[in-house]
N, C-alpha and C positions, 0 to 999 in steps of 0.2 A: 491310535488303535489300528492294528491291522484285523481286518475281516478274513474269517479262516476261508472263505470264496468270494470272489469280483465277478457277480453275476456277469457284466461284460468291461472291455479295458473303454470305452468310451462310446459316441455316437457311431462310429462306423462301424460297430460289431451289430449293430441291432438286427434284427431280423424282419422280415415284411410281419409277421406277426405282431412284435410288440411297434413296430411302426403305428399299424393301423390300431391297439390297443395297448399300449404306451402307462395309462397311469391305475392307480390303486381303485378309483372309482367304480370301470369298468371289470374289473377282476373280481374284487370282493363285492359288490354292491350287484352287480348284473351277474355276473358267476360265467363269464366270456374270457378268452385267453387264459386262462388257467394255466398251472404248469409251466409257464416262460423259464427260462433260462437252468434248463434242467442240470443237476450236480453228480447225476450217481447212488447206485445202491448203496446205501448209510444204513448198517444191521441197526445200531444204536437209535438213530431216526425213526426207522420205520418202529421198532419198537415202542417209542414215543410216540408215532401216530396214533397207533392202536390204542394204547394205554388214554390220551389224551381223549379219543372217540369213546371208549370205557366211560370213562370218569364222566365224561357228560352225557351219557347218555343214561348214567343211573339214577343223575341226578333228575334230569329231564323224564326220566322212566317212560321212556318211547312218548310220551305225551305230543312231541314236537315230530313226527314224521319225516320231516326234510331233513334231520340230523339222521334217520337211518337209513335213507336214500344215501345222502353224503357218507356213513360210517359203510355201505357193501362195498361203495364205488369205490373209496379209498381203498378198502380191504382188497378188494381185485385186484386194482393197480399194484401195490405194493408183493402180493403174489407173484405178480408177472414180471416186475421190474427186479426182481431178486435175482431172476436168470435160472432159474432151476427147471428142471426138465415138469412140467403138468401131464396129466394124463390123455390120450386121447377126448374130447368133449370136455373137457372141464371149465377151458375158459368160457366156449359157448353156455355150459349149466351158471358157469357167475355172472354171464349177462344177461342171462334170464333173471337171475334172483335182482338183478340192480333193476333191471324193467318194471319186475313186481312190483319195487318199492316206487318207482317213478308212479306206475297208475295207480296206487294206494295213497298220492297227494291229494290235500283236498282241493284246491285252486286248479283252476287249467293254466294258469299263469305258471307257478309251481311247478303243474308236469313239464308244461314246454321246457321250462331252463330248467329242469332235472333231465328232459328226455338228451335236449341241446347238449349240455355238460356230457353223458353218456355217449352222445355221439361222438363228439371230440375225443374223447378218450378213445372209444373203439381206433380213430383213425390214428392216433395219435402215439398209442401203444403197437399199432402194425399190427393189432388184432385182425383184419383181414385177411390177414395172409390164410388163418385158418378161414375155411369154408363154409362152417358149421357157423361164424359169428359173422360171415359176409353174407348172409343167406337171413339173417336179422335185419340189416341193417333198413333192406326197403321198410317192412314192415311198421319201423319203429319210427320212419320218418314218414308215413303215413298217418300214423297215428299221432304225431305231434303236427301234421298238419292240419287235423281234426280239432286239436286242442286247442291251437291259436284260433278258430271262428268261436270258438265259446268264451273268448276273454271279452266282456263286457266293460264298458266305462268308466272311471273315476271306483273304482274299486279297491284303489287304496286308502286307507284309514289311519291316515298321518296330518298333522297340520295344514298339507297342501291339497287338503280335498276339494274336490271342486274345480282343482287349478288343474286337474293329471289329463282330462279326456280319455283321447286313446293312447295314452302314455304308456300304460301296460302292453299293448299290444305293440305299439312299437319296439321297444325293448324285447317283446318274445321274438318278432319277426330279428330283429337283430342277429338272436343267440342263434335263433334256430340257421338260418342263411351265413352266419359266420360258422356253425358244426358243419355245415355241408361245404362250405371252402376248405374246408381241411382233407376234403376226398377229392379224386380223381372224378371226371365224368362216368368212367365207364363203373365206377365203383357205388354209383348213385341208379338204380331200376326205378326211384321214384324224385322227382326233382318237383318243385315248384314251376307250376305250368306260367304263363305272361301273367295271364291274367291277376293269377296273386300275386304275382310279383306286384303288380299294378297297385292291387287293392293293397298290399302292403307297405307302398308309398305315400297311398291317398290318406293312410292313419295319421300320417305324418301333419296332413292340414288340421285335423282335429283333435289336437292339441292343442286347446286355447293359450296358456300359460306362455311367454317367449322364452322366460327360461327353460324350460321343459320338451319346448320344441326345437330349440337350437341343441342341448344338447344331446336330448335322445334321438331327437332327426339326423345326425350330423354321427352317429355310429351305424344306423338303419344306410345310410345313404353310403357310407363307406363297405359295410358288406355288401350291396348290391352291386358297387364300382368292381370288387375284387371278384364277385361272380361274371363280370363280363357285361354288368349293364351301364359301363360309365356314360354314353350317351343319354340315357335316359335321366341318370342322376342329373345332368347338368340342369335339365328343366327346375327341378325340385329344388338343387342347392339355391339356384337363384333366386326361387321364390321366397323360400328359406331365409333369407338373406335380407329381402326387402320385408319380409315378417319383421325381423329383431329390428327394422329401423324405424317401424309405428309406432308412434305413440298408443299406449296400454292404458287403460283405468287401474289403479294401486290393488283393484280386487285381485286380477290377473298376477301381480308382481309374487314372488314364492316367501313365504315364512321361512325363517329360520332359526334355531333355536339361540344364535348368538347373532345381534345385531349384524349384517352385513351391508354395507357402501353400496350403492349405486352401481361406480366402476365394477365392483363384482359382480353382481348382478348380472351387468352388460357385458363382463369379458368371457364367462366361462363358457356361452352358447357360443360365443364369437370363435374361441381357441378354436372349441369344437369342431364348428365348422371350418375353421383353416385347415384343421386336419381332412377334414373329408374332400374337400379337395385339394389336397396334393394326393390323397391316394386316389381319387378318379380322374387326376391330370388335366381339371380343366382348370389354369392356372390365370385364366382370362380372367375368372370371378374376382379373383385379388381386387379388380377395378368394378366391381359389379355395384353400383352406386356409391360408392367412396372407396377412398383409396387405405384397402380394411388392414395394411400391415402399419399405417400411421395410425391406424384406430385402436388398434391393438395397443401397440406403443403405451401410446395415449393415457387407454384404461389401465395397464401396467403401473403406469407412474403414481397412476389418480388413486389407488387402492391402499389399504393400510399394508404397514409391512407383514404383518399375520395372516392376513388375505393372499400377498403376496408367495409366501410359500407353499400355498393350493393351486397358484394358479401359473406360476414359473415354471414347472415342468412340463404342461400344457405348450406354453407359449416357446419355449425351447424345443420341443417334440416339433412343433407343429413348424416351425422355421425351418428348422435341419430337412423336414421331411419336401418341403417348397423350395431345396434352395438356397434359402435364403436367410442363410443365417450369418454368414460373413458380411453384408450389408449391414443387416437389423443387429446385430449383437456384435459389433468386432473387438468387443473386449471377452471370450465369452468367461474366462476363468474370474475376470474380476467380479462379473454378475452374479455368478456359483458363488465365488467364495463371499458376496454380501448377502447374497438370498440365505444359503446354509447357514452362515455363522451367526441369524439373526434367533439361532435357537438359544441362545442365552439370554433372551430376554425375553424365550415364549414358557411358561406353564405350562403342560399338559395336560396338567391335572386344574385349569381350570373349568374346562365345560369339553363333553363328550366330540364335540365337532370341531370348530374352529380351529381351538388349541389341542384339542385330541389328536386330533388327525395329522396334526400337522407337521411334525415329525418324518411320518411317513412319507411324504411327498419330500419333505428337504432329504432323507437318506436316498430316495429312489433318484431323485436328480443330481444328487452327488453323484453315486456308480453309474449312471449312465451317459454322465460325463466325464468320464473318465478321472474323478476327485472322491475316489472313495475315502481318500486320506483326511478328509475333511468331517468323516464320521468318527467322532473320539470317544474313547471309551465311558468317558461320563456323559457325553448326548447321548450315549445307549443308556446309560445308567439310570437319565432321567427318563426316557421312555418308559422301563419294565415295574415304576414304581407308582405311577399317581392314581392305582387304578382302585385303592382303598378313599381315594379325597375325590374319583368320578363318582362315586356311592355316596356320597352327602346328602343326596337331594333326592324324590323319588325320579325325577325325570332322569339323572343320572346315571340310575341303580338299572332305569330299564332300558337302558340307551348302552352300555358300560361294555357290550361284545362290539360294539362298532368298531371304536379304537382301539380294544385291543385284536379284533381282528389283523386290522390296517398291521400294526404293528407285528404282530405275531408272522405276516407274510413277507414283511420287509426282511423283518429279522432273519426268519427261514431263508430268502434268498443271497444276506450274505454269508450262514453257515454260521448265524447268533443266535438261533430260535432255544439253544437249551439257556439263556440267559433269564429266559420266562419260566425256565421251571426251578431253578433253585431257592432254597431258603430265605426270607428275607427276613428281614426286622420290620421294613414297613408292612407286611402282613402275615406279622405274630409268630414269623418262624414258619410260614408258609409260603408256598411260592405263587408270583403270579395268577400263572394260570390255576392252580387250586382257590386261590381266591376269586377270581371271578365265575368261576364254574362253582363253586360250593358255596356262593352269595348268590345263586339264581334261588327268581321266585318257585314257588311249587310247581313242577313241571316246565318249567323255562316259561309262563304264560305269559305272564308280564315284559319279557324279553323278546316273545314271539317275532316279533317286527325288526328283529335285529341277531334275531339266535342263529341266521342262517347265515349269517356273512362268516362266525366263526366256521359253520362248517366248507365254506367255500376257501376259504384260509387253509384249512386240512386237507380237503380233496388236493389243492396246488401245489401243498409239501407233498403228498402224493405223488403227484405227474413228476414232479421234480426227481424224482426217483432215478427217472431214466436214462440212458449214460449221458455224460457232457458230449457236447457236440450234436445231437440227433438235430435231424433235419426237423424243419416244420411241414407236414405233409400235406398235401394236392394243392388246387389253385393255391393256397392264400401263399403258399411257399414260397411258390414260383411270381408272384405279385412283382413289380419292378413301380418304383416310382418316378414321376418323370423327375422331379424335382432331386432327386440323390440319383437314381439311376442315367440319367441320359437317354433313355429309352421308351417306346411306348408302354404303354398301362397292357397289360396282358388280358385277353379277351376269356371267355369261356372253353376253349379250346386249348 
């Protein structure tokens, strides 16, 4: 099957962006990097945006909020990315209305990565340029500095309660200090003084869980590198570091809803963190109480092969970005083509996770290594269909936007996303996405915990709007990694 787009011809197109935010997790799950590998104003697409934010939101009947924070932003976006001339003030009155809806969330968690998300885009559409929407921007990054002191602890209400801490607030400091990498200094009147910088680090200790803290410390720690605090991160990585190597009580270890190995467990804080330092260049840590690219390895080998295509694209990312991939991987085509082609013996439609997701990760690591040809028309085939046998079970039924989230973004970024709206047999002569949106409970309630990763999936067919080629704007652009670049890590200046 050929993909009607090659988000990129291989590793070396990537950008300091999807470097530092590389796989589906971060994108849909945290609502960070958004928009990568933009295609182009698509009249037909965007119209599908609309039509698809429609349809779930009648269903939902505004019940869900975060879906109409996500349906203005999109809406704005796809305005501007059209190229047609707007009226003096217009853009600035639609960033007012996406504000509204950001402080009409109910969670401060919520506002941050609604206000985060909005920022990015201001930067990221060259909304600045106008005056009227650069004349916003301190404002609104004041007030979501506001927002992160209100995130309170263990406030998510999922299996792994108990285990989060300051998980929440880690993840908000993330979103928020990756939106402000995407400006220039002088386009920021209000930045993060040390001090939060600081205390935005310290959350990072109070995260009991080590899964939890290697991986959401280990993106926290990479936007502070690319803001110019990579000295500082080295303290933390290392701490970091010798966290994941203590021995835990099984209280601390994460629930999952499909059995997972040990090896996974241990590798995915671990990738994590290999990534965060190659993007703050302190390449020393590799030896920072063992020698963590044999460790890596190691866990690689030791995990099932279903496990394995969650966590391959990590371990490939995270190599390329150190260097060190022609050591660690010198076959890399034969490793792709065993990791990808193990999708013939994976389900998707056995459970919303493991085998949900997983798809997703084997198409993203095919185009990013340059083997899109490895996605064939029937691996799509089985993606856009199991999503009537993820509804079997209640936990399924309210779980059932995760993966097709994941899916819906992948698709969108090869230029497959209308694959999700056509007719099918497996759901009665309806398409996909009509089926999972018109199988939500009353008002999306039951789905709440997961109804927003679809709308982060939308917002990022959105950004993608914009022409092919656009630059990635302010620091994170200009980011260099020592480990691919040869060069030092770029400071705040």
């Amino acid at each position: 099957m050929t993909a009607r787009r090659t988000p990129v011809r291989g590793l070396a197109d990537l950008t300091p962006l999807t470097r530092v935010v590389a796989t589906p997790w971060s994108r849909i799950v945290r609502g960070v990097g958004l928009g990568q590998h933009p295609s182009g104003f698509d009249p037909g697409e965007a119209d599908r945006i609309r039509w698809s934010f429609a349809r779930l939101r009648e269903r939902v009947d505004d019940a869900h909020p975060y879906t109409r924070f996500a349906a203005e932003l999109a809406g704005t976006a796809l305005e501007v990315t059209q190229g047609e001339p707007l009226p003096a003030g217009y853009v600035a009155g639609r960033v007012d209305a996406v504000a509204a809806t950001v402080r009409g969330l109910t969670t401060p968690y919520e506002r941050v990565t609604a206000a985060s998300i909005l920022l990015t885009t201001v930067s990221t559409l060259g909304l600045t340029a106008d005056p009227h929407v650069a004349a916003r921007v301190g404002p609104l990054v004041r007030e979501t500095l506001a927002a992160v002191d209100e995130i309170r602890p263990d406030q998510i209400a999922d299996e792994n309660q108990g285990r989060h801490g300051d998980y929440e607030r880690v993840a908000a400091w993330t979103a928020l200090l990756l939106a402000l990498a995407h400006f220039e200094p002088h386009e920021l009147p209000v930045v993060p003084d040390d001090a939060q910088v600081a205390a935005a680090l310290a959350s990072i200790d109070r995260v009991p869980s080590p899964f939890f803290r290697g991986r959401g410390g280990s993106t926290l720690l990479s936007a502070v590198a690319v803001l110019g605090g990579s000295a500082t991160v080295e303290e933390h990585a290392r701490s970091t570091l010798a966290w994941l190597d203590r021995p835990h009580p099984a209280a601390l270890q994460p629930a999952f809803p499909s059995a997972m190995s040990p090896a996974f467990v241990a590798a995915y804080p671990l990738l994590t963190m290999l990534n965060a330092i190659a993007v703050s260049g302190h390449l020393e840590l590799l030896d920072a109480g063992r020698d963590r690219l044999a460790q890596a390895t190691d866990l690689i080998a030791a995990m099932a092969p279903v496990e394995r295509t969650h966590m391959a694209l990590y371990h490939v990312v995270a190599l390329d970005n150190l260097g060190r991939l022609d050591d660690q991987l010198p076959d890399l085509d034969a490793f792709v083509e065993d990791v990808v082609g193990r999708w013939r013996s994976i389900d998707p439609g056995r459970d919303y996770f493991l085998y949900g997701i997983s798809y997703a990760y084997l198409v993203q690591l095919a185009y990013v290594t340059g083997r899109s040809d490895l996605v064939t028309d029937t691996m799509v085939e089985r993606m856009v269909t199991p999503f009537a046998r993820l509804g079997a079970t209640p936990a399924g039924r309210a779980n059932r936007p995760y993966p097709f989230a994941y899916v819906l973004n992948v698709l969108g970024e090869l230029g497959l996303a209308e694959r999700l709206y056509e007719p099918r047999p497996a759901y009665g002569g309806a398409s996909a996405f009509e089926h999972v949106v018109d199988h939500l409970s009353p008002g999306g309630r039951a789905e709440a915990a997961r109804l927003y990763m679809l709308d982060h999936a939308l917002v990022s067919w959105a950004l993608r709007q914009r022409p092919p080629g656009s630059p990635v704007p302010g620091r994170i652009g200009r980011h260099r990694l020592v480990g691919v670049h040869g060069e030092p890590v770029l400071g705040s200046t």
